[in-house]
Structure formats: C-alpha cells, structure tokens
FIFI-600137 format. One line per field, with one value per residue (C-alpha): residue number from 1; x, y, z. Coordinates in nm, 4 decimals. Last residue first. Layout:
i: c(NUM:...);
u: c(X:...);
v: c(Y:...);
w: c(Z:...);
This chain:
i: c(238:237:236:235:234:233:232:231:230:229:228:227:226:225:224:223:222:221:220:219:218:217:216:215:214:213:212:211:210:209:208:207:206:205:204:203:202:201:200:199:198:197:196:195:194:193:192:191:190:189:188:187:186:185:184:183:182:181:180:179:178:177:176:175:174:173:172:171:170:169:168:167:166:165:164:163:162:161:160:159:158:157:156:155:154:153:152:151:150:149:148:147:146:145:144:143:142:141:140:139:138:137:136:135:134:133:132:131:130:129:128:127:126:125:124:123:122:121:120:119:118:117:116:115:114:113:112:111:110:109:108:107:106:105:104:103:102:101:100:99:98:97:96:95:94:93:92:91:90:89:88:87:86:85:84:83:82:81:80:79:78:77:76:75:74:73:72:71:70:69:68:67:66:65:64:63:62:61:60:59:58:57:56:55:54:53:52:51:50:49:48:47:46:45:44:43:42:41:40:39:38:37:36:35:34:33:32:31:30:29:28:27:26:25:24:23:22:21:20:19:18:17:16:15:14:13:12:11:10:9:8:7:6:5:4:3:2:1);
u: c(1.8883:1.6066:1.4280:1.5012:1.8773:1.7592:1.3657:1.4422:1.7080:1.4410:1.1877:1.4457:1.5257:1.1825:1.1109:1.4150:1.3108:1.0178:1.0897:1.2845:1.0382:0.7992:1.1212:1.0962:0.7187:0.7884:0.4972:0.6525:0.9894:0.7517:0.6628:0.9525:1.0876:0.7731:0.7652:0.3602:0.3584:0.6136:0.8046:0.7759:0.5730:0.6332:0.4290:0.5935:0.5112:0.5705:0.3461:0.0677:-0.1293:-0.2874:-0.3082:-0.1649:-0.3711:-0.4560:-0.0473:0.1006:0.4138:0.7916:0.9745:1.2786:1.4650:1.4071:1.5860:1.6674:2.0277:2.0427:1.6798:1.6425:1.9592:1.8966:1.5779:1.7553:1.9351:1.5641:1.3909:1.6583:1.5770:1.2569:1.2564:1.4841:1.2536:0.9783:1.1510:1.1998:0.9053:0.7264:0.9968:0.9041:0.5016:0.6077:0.8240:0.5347:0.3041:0.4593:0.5091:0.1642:0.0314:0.3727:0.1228:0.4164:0.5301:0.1680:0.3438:0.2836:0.5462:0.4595:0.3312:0.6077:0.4855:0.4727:0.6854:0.7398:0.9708:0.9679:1.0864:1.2388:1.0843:0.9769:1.0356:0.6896:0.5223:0.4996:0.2746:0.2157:0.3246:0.2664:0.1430:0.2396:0.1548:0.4110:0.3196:0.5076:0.4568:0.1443:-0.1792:-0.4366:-0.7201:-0.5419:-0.4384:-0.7718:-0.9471:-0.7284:-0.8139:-1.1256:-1.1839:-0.9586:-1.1818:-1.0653:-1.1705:-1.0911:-0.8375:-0.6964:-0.5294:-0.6531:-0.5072:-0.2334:-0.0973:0.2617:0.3391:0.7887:0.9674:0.9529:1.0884:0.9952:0.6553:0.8959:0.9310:0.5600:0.3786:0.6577:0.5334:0.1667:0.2923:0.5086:0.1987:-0.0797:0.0796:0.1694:-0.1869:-0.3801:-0.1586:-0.2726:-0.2128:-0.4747:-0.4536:-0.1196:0.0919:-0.2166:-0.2855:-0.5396:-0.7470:-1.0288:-1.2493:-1.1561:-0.8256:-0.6500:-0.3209:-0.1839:-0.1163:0.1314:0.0941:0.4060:0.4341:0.6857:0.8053:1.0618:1.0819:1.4343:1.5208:1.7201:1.4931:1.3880:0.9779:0.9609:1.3039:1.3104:0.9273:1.0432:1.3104:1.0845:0.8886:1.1706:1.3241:0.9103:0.9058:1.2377:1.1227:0.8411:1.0070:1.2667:0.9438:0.7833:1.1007:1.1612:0.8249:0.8575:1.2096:1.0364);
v: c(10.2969:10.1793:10.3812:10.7028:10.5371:10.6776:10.5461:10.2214:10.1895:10.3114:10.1418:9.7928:9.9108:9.8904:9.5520:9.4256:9.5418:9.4433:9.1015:9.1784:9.2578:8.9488:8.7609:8.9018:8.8639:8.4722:8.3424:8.3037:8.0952:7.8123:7.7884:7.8106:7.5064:7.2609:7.3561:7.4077:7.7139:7.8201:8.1610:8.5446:8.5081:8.8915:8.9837:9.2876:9.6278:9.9057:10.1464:10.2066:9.9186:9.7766:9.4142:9.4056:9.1908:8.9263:8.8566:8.7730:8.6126:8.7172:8.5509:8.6365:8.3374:8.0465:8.2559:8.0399:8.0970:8.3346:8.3815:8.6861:8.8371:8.7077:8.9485:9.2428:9.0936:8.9471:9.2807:9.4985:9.2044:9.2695:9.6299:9.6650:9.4041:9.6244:9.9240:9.7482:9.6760:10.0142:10.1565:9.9276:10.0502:10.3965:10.3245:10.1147:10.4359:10.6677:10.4616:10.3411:10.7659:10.8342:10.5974:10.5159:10.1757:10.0453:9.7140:9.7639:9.6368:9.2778:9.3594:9.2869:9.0822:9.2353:9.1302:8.7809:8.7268:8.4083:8.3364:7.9935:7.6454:7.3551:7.0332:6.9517:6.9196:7.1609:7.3474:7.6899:7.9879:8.3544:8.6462:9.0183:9.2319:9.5561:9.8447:10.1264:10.5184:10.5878:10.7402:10.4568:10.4012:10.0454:9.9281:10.0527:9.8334:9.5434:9.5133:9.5506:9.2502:9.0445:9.0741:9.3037:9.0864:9.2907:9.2221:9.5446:9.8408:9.6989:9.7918:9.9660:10.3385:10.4513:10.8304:10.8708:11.2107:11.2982:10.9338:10.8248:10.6708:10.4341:10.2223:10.2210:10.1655:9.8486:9.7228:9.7440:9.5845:9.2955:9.3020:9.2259:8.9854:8.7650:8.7909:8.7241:8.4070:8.2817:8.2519:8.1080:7.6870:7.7437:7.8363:7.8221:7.9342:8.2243:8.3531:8.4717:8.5357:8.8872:8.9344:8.7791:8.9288:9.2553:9.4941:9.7966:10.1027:10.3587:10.7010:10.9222:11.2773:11.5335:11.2680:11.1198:11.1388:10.8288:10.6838:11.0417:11.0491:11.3591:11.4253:11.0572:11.0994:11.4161:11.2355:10.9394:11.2088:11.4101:11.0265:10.9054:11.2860:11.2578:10.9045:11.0115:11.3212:11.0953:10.8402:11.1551:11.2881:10.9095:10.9046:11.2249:11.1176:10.8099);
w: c(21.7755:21.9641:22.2398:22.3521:22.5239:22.8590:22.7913:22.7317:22.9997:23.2746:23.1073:23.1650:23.5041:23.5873:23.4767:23.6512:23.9822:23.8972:23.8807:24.2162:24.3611:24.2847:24.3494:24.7304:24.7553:24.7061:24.5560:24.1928:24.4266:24.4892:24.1361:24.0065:24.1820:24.1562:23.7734:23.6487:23.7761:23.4992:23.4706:23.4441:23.0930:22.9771:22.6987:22.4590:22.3262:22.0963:22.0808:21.8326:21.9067:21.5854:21.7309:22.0755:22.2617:22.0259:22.0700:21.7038:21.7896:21.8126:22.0458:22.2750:22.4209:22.6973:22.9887:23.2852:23.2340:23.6176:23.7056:23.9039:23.7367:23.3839:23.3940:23.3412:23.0111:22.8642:22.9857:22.7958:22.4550:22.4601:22.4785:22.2052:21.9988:22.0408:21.9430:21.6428:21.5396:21.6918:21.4014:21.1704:21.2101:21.2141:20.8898:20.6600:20.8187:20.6307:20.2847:20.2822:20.3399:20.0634:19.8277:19.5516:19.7058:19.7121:19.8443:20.1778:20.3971:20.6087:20.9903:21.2122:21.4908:21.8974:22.1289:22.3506:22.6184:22.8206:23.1362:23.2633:23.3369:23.1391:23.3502:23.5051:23.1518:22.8513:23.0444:23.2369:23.2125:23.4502:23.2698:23.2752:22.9577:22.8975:22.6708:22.5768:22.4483:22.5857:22.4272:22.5822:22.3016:22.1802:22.4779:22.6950:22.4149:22.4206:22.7617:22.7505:22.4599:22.6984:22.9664:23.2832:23.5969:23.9651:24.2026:24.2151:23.9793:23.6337:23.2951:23.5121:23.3737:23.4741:23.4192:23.3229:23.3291:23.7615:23.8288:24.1653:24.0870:23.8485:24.1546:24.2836:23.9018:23.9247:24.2212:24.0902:23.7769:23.9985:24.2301:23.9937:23.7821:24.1153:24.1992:23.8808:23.8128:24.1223:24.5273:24.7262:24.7158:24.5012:24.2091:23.9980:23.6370:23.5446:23.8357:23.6134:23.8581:23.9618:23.7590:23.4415:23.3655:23.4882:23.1793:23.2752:23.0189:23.0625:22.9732:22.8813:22.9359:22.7688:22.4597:22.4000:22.0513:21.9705:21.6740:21.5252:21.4563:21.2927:21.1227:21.0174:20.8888:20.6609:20.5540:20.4107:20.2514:20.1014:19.9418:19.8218:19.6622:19.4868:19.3770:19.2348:19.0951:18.9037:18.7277:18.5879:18.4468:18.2507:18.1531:18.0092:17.8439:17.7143);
C-alpha cells in the first residue's frame, strides 16, 4: 500500500510540474513582440452568398470590412493581417478551412452577413469556437498539455467575442443578439482562437440598406480593429 501510495504522489507531482511548465510557456497575459491576424471574407466569385441588392452581396460587404480592416491595422508596426481571399474571387469552404488550419497566426475572424428568421430578425451575431470536452486519460501529461492549449484558445475565444460584441454596440446601438458558441466547420482543429462575425440581416429592410452603406462598412471595421487592437494590448484573456 505504501508503494502504491509513493507511486500515486509522483504522478501527481509530475501532472502539478507539467501543468507549470505549460503556464510558464504559454502565459495568458504575455503579450507576444508581434502578432498576426487571419481575416476570412465570406463567399466570393460566384458564390455571392445572401443579397442586399440587384449588385451588392454578402461577398462584397465581407470583402471590404476585412480588406478595410487589413488597411487600419496596416498602421500598427506589431500586428501582419492575412485575407483568405483579397478580391472577388470563390475560396470553397474545404480551402478555406485549409489556409485556417495551415496559417501560423494567432486569431481568426470569419465575416458573413444573416439572413432569415423572417423580416424582423435583425442585429449582429457573435459566434466562437466550441470547447472540446477534457480528456479523460488524466495521467497522459501529452492529454494533459494539450487539454490547457485547447482551454486556453477557449477562452481566448470568448475574450474576443465578447471585445467585438462591446465595439460593435456603437454601429448598432442594442442590436446585439448575444455571443454563441457553436461548432463552425471552419474552425475545427484551428489552433487559434477564433470567432464568426454575422454583421446583420439582409433579410431586414433597415439593415439591409444601412450593410451597403460604405460608411457602416467602416465603421464595422472600425470596431473590428479596435477589438485586435484590445486583444492584443491586454495579450489575450486573463
């Protein structure tokens, strides 16, 4: 009993030095010397996605908020943004996921414009990435290791989330229809933390007018970019 005992202690010594080891590695407020950003633009070439008009799509507004955004942040000397497309060209779902998943970056941020739930849904939407459940081989320090990178890209996540909720209040004051966690095909084993942005609904008459106006394009990214900025100042969650 005693050995079992002694065998049992250095287990859990070893699980307590590994689980430092990862805190010292990977601190939660360590702010990295540089960072990178991945924008995703929905749909492109002939995927249109939803419309807001006879010639203005889904595809378009995505495309300039990101490309605005790539412009904004071009100003900061720490932080590289990265576009999934850069023009009016169709990136399949399967490539997409693929430049997510082989890009090194440190966040991820999908741009899509809703649709449905009738004429009266309107408001932005703020999904991020689902927590995968813990492993429950509890003495594998490899399970154990990646168990904390995968709740720290969690909650991360969520931080991001909820900055690009509060920044996006200001382009559409109590429009904001909550943060959700779902299992978006896009993200799968990403390695960053990410979210999907739905900016509003074509499918309202109001928001749907104001989604072609290049002004609330700005000022979407406007609040996109203040939301890396944030991100990035506070080194991600605490």
């Amino acid at each position: 009993m005693r050995f079992l005992s002694e065998v049992v202690m250095v287990k859990n010594v070893a699980r307590t030095l590994i689980m430092i080891v990862v805190l010292l590695a990977f601190p939660l407020s360590a702010v990295a010397a540089g960072h990178t950003l991945l924008m995703d633009p929905a749909h492109g070439g002939e995927e249109a996605g939803v419309n807001l008009s006879r010639t203005v799509h889904e595809k378009d507004v995505a495309l300039a908020v990101a490309t605005d955004v790539k412009h904004k942040l071009s100003r900061a000397d720490d932080i590289t943004v990265r576009l999934t497309r850069s023009d009016d060209r169709n990136v399949s779902l399967a490539a997409r996921k693929k430049i997510l998943q082989e890009s090194d970056v440190d966040i991820v941020i999908s741009v899509h414009v809703n649709a449905g739930f009738g004429q009266k849904a309107e408001g932005y939407e703020v999904y991020y990435r689902a927590h995968t459940p813990p492993s429950t081989q509890k003495d594998d320090s490899g399970e154990i290791v990646r168990d904390m990178e995968q709740t720290r890209r969690f909650n991360n996540s969520v931080f991001l989330a909820q900055l690009v909720q509060k920044n996006m209040g200001r382009v559409f004051p109590r429009k904001g229809r909550g943060l959700r966690e779902a299992p978006v095909y896009l993200f799968g084993s990403l390695k960053a933390p990410a979210i999907l942005l739905e900016v509003g609904f074509s499918t309202h008459l109001d928001e749907r007018k104001k989604l072609r106006d290049p002004k609330i394009q700005q000022a979407i990214a406007d609040a996109l970019t203040d939301s890396v900025m944030e991100y990035f100042q506070a080194g991600g969650a605490s």
